[in-house]
C-alpha positions as CSV (number, residue, x, y, z in Angstrom):
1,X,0.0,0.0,0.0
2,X,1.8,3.4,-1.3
3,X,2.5,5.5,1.7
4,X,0.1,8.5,1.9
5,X,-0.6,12.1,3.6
6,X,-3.3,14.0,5.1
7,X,-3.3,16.9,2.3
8,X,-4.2,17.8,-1.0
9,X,-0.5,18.1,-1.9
10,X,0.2,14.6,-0.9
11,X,-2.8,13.3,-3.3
12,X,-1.6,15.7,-6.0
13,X,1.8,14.4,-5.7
14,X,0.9,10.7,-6.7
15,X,-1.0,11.7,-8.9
16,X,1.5,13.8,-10.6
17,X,3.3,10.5,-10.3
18,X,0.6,8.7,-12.2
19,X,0.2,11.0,-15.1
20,X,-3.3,11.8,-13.6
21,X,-2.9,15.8,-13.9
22,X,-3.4,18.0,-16.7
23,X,-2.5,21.6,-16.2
24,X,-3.5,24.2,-17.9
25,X,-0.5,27.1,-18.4
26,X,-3.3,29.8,-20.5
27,X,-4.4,32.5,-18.9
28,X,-7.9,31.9,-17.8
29,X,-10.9,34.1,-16.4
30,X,-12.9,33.0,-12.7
31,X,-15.7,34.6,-14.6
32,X,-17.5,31.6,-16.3
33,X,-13.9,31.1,-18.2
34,X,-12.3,28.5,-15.5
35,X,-15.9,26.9,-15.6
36,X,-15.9,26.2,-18.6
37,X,-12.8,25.1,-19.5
38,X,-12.3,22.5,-16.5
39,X,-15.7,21.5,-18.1
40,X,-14.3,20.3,-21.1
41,X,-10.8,18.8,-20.4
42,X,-10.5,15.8,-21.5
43,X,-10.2,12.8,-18.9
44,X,-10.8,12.1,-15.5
45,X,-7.2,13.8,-14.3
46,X,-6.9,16.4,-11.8
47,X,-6.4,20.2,-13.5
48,X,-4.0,22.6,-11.9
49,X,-5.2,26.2,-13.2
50,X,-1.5,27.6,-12.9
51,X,-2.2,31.2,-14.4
52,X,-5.9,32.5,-13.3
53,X,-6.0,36.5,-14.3
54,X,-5.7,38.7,-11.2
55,X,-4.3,36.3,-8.6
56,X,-1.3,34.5,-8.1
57,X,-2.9,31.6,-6.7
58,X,-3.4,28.3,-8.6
59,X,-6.4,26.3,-8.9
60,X,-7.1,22.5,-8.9
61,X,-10.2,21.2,-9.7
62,X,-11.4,17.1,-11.0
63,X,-9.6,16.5,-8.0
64,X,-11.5,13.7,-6.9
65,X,-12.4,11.0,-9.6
66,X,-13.2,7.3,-8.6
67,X,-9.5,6.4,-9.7
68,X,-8.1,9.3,-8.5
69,X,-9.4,8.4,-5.1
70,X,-8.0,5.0,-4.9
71,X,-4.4,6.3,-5.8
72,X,-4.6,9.1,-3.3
73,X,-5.7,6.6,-0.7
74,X,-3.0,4.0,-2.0
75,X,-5.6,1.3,-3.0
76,X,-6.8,-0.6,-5.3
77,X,-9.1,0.3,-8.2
78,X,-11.9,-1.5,-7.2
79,X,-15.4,-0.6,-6.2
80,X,-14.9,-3.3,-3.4
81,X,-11.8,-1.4,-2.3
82,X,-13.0,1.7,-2.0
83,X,-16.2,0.8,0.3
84,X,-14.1,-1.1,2.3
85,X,-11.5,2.0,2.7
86,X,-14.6,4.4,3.6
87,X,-16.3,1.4,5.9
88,X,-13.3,0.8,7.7
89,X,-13.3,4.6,8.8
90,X,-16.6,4.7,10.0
91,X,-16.4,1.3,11.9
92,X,-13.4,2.3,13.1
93,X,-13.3,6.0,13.5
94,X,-9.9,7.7,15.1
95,X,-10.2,10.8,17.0
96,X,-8.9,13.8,15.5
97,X,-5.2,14.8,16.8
98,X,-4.9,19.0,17.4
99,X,-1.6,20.5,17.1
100,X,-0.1,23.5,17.9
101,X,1.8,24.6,14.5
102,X,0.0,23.9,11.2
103,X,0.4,25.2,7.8
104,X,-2.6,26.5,7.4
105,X,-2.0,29.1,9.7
106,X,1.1,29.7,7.4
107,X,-0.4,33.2,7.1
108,X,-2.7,34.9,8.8
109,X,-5.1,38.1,8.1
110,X,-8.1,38.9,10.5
111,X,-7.5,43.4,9.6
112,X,-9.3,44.4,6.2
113,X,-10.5,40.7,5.5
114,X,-11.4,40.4,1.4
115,X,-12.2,37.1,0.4
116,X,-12.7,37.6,-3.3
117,X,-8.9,39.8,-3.0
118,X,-7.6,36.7,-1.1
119,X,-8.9,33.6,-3.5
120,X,-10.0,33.5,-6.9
121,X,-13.8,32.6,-6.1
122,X,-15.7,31.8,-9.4
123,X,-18.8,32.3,-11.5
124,X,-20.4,28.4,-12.8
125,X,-23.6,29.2,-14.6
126,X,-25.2,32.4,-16.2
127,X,-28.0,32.5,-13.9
128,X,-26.7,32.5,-10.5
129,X,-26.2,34.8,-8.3
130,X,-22.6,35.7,-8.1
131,X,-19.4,34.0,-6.8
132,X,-19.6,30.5,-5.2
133,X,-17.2,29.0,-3.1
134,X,-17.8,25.3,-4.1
135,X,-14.9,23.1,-2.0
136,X,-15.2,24.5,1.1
137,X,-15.5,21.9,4.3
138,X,-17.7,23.5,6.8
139,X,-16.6,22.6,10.4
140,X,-19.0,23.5,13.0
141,X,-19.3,22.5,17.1
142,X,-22.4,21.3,18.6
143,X,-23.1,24.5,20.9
144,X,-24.1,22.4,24.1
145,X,-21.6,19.3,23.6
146,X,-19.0,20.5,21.9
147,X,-19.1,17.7,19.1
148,X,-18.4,18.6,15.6
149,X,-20.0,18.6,12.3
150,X,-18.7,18.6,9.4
151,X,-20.3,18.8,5.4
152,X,-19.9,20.5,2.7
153,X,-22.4,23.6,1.6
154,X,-22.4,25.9,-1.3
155,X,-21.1,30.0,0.0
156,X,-22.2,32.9,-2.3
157,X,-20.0,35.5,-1.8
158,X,-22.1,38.7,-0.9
159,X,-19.1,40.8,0.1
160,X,-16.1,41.3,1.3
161,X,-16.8,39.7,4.6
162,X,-19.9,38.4,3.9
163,X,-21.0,34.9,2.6
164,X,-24.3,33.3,2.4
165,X,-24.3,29.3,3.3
166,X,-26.9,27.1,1.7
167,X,-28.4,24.3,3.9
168,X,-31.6,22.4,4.1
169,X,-33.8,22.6,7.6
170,X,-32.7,19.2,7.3
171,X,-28.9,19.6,7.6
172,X,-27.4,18.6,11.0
173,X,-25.5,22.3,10.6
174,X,-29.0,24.3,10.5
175,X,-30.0,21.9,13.5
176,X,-26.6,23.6,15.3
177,X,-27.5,27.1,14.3
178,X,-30.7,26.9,15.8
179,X,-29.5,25.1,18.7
180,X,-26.9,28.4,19.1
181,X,-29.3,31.1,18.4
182,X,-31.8,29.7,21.3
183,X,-29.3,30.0,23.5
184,X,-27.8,33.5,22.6
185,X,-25.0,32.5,20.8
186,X,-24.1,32.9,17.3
187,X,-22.5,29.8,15.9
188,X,-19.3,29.4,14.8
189,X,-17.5,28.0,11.9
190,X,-14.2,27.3,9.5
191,X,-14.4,26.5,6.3
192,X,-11.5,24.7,5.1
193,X,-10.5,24.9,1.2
194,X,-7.9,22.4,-0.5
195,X,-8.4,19.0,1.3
196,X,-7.7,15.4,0.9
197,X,-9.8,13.5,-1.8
198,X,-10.3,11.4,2.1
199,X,-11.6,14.2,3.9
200,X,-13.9,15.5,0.9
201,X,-15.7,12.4,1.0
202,X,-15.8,11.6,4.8
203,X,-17.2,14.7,5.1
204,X,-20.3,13.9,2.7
205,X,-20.9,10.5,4.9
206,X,-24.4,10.2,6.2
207,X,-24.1,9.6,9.5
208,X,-25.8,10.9,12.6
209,X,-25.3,14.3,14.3
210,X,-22.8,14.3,16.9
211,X,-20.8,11.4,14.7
212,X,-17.5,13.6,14.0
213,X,-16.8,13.1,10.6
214,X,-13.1,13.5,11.1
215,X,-12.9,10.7,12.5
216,X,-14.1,9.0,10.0
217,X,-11.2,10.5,7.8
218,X,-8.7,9.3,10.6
219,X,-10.2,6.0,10.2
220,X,-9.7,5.7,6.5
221,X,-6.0,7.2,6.6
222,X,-5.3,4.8,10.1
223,X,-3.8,7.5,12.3
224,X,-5.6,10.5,13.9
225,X,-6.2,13.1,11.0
226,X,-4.7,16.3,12.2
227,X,-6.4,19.8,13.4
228,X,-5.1,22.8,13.8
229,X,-7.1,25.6,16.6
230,X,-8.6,28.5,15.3
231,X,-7.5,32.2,15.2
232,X,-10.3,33.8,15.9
233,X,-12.8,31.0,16.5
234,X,-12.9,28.2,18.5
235,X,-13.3,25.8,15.6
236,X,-10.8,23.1,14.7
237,X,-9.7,23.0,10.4
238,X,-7.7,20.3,9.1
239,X,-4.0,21.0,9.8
240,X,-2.9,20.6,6.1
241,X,-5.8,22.6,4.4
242,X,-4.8,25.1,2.0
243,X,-7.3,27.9,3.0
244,X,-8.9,28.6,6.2
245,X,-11.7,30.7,6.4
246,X,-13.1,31.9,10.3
247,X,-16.6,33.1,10.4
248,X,-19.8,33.2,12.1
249,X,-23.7,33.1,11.3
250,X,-25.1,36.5,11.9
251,X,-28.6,36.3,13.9
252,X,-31.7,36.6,11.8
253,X,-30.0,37.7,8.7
254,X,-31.1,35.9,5.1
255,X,-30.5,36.1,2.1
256,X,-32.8,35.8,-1.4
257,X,-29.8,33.5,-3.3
258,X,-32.5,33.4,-6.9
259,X,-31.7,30.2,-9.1
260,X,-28.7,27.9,-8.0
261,X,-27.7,24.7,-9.8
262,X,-27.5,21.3,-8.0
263,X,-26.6,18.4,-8.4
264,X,-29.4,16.8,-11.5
265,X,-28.0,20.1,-13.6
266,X,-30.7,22.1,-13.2
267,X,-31.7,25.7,-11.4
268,X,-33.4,25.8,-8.3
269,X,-34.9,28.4,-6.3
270,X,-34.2,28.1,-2.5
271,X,-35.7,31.2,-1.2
272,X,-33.7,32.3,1.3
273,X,-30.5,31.1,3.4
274,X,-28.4,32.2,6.3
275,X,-25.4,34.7,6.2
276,X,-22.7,34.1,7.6
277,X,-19.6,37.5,8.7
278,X,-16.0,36.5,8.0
279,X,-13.8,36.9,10.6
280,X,-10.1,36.3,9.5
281,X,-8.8,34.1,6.5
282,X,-5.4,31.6,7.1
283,X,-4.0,30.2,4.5
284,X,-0.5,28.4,3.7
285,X,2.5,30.1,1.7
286,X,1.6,29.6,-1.6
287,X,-1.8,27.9,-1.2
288,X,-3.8,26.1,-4.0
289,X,-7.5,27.3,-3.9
290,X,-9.8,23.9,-4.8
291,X,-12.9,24.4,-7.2
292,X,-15.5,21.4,-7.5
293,X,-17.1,22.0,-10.6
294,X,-21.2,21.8,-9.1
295,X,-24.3,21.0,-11.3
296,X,-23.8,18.1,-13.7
297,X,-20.0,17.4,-13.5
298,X,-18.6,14.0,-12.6
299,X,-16.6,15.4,-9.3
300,X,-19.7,16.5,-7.9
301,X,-21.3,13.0,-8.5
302,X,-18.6,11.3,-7.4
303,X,-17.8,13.1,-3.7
304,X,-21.4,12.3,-3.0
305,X,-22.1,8.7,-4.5
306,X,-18.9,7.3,-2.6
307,X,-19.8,8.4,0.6
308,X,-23.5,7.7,0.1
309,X,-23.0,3.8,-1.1
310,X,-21.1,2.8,1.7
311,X,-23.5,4.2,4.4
312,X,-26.2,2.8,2.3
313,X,-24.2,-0.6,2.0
314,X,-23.9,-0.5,5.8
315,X,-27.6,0.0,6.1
316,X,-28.9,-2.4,4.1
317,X,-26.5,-5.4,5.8
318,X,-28.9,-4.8,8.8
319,X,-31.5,-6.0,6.6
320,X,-30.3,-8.1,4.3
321,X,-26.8,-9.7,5.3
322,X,-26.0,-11.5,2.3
323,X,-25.7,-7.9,0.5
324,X,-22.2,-7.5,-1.3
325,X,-21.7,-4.0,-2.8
326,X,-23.9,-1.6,-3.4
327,X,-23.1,1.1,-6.0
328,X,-24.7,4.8,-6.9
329,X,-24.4,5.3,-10.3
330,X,-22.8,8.4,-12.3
331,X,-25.6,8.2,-14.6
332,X,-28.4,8.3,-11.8
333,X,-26.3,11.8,-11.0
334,X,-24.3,10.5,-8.1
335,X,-27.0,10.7,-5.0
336,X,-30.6,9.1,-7.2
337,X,-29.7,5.3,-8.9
338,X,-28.1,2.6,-6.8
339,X,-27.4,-1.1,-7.7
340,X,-27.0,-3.6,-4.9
341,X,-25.5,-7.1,-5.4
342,X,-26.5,-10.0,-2.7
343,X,-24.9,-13.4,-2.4
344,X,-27.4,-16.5,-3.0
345,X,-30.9,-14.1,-2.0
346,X,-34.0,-15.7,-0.8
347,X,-37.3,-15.2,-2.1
348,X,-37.8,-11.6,-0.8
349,X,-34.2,-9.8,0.1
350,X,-34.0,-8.2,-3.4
351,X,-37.4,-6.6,-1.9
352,X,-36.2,-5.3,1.4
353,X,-32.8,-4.7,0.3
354,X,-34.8,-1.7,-2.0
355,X,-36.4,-0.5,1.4
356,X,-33.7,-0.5,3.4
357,X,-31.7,1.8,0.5
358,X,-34.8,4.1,1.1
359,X,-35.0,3.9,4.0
360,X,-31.2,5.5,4.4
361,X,-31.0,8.0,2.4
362,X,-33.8,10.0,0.9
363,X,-32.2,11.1,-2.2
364,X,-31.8,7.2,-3.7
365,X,-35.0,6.4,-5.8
366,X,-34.1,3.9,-8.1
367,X,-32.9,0.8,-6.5
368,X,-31.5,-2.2,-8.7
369,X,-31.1,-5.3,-7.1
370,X,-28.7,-8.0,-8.7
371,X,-26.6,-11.4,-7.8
372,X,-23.2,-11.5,-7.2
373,X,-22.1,-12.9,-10.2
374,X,-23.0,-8.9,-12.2
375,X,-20.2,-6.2,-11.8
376,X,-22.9,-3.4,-10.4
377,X,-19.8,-0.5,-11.7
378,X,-19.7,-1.8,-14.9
379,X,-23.4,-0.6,-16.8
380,X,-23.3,-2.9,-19.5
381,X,-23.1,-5.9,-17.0
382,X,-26.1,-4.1,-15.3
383,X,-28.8,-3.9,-18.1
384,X,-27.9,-7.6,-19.0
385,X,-29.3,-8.7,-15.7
386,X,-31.7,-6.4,-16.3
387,X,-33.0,-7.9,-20.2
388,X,-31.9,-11.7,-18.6
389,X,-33.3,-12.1,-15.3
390,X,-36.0,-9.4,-14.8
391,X,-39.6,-10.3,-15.6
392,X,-41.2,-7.3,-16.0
393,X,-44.9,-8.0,-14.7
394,X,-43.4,-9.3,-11.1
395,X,-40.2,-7.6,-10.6
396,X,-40.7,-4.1,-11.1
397,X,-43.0,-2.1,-8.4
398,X,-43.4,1.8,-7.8
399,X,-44.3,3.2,-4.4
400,X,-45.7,7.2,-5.0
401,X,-45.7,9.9,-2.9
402,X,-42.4,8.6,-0.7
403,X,-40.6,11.1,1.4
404,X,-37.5,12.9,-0.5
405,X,-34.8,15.6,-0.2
406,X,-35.8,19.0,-1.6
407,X,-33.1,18.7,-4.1
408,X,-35.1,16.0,-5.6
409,X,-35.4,17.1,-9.6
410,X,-39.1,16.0,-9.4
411,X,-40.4,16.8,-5.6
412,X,-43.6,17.5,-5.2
413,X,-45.2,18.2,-1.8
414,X,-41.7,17.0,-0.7
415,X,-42.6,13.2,-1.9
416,X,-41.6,11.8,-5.4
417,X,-42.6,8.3,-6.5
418,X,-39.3,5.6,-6.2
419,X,-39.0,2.1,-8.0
420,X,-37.8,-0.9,-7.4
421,X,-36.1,-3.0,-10.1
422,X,-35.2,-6.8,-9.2
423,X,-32.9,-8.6,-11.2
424,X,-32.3,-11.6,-10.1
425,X,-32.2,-15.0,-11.5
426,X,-34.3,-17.8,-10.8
427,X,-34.5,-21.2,-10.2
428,X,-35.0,-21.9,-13.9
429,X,-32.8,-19.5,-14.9
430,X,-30.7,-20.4,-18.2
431,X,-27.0,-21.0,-17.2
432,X,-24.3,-17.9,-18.4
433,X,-22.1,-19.8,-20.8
434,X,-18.7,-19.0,-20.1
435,X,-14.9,-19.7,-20.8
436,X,-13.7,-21.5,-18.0
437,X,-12.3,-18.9,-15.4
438,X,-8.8,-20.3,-14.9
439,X,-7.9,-20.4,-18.7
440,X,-9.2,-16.6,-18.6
441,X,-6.9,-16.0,-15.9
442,X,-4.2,-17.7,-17.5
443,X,-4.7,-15.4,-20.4
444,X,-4.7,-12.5,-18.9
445,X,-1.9,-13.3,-16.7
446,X,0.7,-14.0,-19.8
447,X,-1.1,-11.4,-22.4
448,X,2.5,-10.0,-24.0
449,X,3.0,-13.4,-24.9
450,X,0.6,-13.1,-27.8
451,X,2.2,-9.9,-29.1
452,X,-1.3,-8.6,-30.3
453,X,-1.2,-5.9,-32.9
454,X,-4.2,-3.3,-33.1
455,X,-4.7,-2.6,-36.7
456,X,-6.2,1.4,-37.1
């Protein structure tokens, strides 16, 4: 297992080492410009924005990609390698380790704090608002406990100090807010900017409030991942972050965002969010600022489907035991499709293997239920279970008017109708004809041997 760090430098290292960056020496525009062209670079690779007009900070962005992961992580490629990785940090979480000298407190401004003067925040789409931040890690303490929460959320920048955070009610961070402003408090943050692909998704898990998703990261990496205190908050950041930014919800204050994208590539219109005032900015010498290209862009699939499969994985082993893997698919945008494979099913798992995916998360809304013998990454392998083993009049069933996430596509009355697809085969099943497995293996294992020419 390649030996790993805690930072986005380390990850960008390897993949350096891989070939699995493209940088892009042009000069390029945060106004829709960088947008567009990270958009259209070819590949999965990382891209390092090395000359972005007006700022002599570099920007990465297509950080995290499913491969990209696995070599940052020093893994394997496979789907069953990554939910292991992820599982193993949330079964066996590691408390985070705070130390006293960081380099994200490389520099330091809390006088005349300008966060658009500091990092190069970026226009996405014509219709929105202004200037998102769209990496940021929001770290947040549980008021009366003093636990931590971490996620992700969208900022708008609406000034120099000023950004606007968008949450659901629904979000364990709007739950601490509330739980702050009750009391007389106004909640703190830091939102940390350049992280590990491990952090990025650890902080997407779905897990409960008061769960420390940190640890979850420390888990994954096998050592405590480490914090550094805040300047002028009393909010841990990870140590090796390239940005820090220190700030707190102002009481009562909302803002009208308009039409955002998310994640099914299409505008929405929130209403109004919280605001939060910057407070100071830390960053390390030199720092990279991290963009995650939002709306209908594989990164922002990807973050979310890894973290959500394994949680859902976990979920549905309560139900089902002889569940596999479980696998959200790019195509289902990352958060709505899932395919679950179960070892020699009796009559009924494929059935409450689909309720307990529900049941976890309320964005999944197609479930696809397979046997072991299907490769749930790989589509094609999919949608021949599907045409093989599915009978259509007994193995498809739609429940209406289930519960949902508000960035459902097609909520209505917060329900949307999910479905149920069961693929499985049957006693009388046809056998899969197949070359015999070791002969296959054999093959693959001496292929320069048949010095194969590809004719063009």
């Amino acid at each position: 297992m390649t030996a790993i760090g805690q930072d986005m430098r380390s990850a960008l290292e390897i993949l350096q080492r891989e070939n699995r960056i493209t940088r892009v020496e042009g000069s390029v525009d945060t106004n829709f410009e960088l947008a567009a062209v990270l958009a259209q670079c070819p590949g999965r690779s990382a891209v390092i924005f090395e000359n972005v007009e007006g700022y002599s900070v570099p920007v990465v962005g297509n950080l995290v990609d499913r491969k990209n992961f696995a070599l940052s992580c020093g893994i394997d490629t496979s789907l069953e390698a990554s939910l292991n990785y992820i599982n193993k940090g949330i079964e066996n979480p590691i408390t985070p380790l705070v130390v006293e000298e960081a380099p994200c407190r490389e520099q330091i401004i809390t006088e005349n704090v300008d966060v658009l003067k500091t990092i190069p925040c970026t226009t996405f789409f014509e219709k929105e608002a202004g200037r998102y931040i769209s990496a940021g890690i929001i770290i947040a303490k549980d008021p009366e406990t003093g636990k931590r929460n971490v996620s992700m959320n969208r900022l708008l920048l609406l000034g120099p100090d000023k950004l606007m955070i968008g949450m659901s009610p629904s979000h364990h961070l709007h739950h601490l807010k509330e739980k702050a402003q009750k009391i007389g408090k106004a909640l703190e943050v830091s939102i940390a900017i350049g992280n590990h692909p491990a952090v990025l998704v650890a902080a997407n898990a779905y897990v409960d409030l008061g769960f420390d998703e940190f640890e979850i990261a420390g888990g994954m990496f096998g050592e405590p991942l480490k914090l550094s205190k805040g300047v002028t908050v009393d909010v841990e950041a990870p140590a090796g972050a390239e940005i820090v930014i220190e700030a707190e919800f102002i009481p009562d204050e909302l803002y009208e965002e308009g039409l955002v994208s998310e994640f099914h590539g299409m505008y929405v219109d929130y209403g109004k969010s919280p605001v939060l005032r910057v407070k100071g900015i830390t960053h390390r010498n030199n720092p990279y600022y991290q963009v995650i290209l939002p709306g209908r862009y594989h990164e922002h699939f990807i973050i979310g489907a890894m973290a959500i499969e394994t949680t859902a994985l976990r979920n549905i082993r309560t139900a089902v035991p002889g569940v596999k893997n479980a696998y959200i698919t790019e195509g289902g945008m990352g958060r709505s499709h899932l395919v679950v494979s179960l070892s020699n099913p009796r009559p009924g798992e494929g059935q409450k293997a689909v309720f307990a995916a529900f049941a976890h998360c309320n964005l999944i809304k197609q479930v696809t239920v397979v046997n072991d013998d299907i490769n749930i990454d790989d589509p094609v392998d999919v949608e021949w279970a599907i045409a093989a083993r599915m009978k259509a009049d007994q193995d498809i069933f739609i429940i209406p008017r289930v519960r949902t996430d508000r960035a459902e596509a097609l909520v209505k009355e917060g329900t949307v109708a999910k479905i149920g697809i069961i693929a499985l085969r049957d006693a009388n099943a046809l056998p899969k004809a197949e070359i015999p497995e070791e002969v296959m293996k054999n093959v693959q294992d001496q292929w320069d041997k048949y010095k194969i020419t590809r004719l063009s």
